[in-house]
C-alpha positions, 0 to 999 in steps of 0.5 A: 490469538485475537480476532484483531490480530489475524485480521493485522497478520493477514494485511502484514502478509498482503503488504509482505507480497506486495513488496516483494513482487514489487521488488522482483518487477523493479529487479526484472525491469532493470536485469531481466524482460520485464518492461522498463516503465515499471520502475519509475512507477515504482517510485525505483523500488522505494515504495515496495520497499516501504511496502516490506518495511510496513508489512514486517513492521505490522507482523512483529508489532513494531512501534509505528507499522500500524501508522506505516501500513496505513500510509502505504495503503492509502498511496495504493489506492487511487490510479491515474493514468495520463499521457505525461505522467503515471501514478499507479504505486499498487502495479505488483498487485492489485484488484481495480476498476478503472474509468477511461476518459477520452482526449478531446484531441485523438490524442491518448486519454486518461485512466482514473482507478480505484484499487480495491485491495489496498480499499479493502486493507484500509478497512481492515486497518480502521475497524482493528485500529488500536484504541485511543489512549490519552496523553498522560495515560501513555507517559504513566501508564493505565490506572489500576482498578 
């Protein structure tokens, strides 16, 4: 097993968990104690399912998961926090830094942040990237040599 695809497998199994805690917060909000603005902010349990679907895609390989778990990390990475909307897609699991900035009202403030997780598995993805093949090459296939 190459050094790429431990690195692929390691993302697949963190995007893996991450839906899968997803799906248990959405499933806890609407059954259990959890709170209930975990759902809208995860997008009613379609983006931890998008999450498992790129996970599993990466891990067996499937055509597409490699653009899918780049899509999925990208959506991760910002936070903002705003008293009228919140858009915070990594809320099952995520490692971030966050900067407050006050209203000028006493009203509340918005909270701008960066997931490092979902940074970290986007560098991932870049340096292990699959190499580029030009048109005709993936229609016929390489030239022998």
């Amino acid at each position: 097993m190459t050094r790429r695809r431990v690195f692929l497998i390691l993302v697949a199994i963190l995007e893996i968990l991450s839906g899968l805690a997803g799906l248990l917060f959405v499933g806890g909000a609407v059954f259990g104690p959890v709170q209930k603005d975990i759902v809208p902010m995860l997008w009613y349990a379609f983006f931890p399912g998008a999450l498992l679907i790129a996970g599993l895609s990466l891990l067996f390989d499937v055509k597409g998961g490699f653009v899918l778990s780049v899509l999925v990390q990208v959506l991760q990475v910002l936070l903002i926090i705003t008293p009228w909307t919140t858009m915070n897609l990594s809320a099952a699991m995520q490692l971030r830094f966050n900067v407050y900035w006050p209203s000028t009202n006493d009203g509340p403030g918005t909270i701008f942040g960066i997931n490092f997780l979902a940074v970290d598995a986007l560098i991932v993805l870049w340096w292990y990237r699959p190499a580029p093949t030009s048109g005709i090459e993936q229609i016929v296939g390489r030239e022998p040599r």
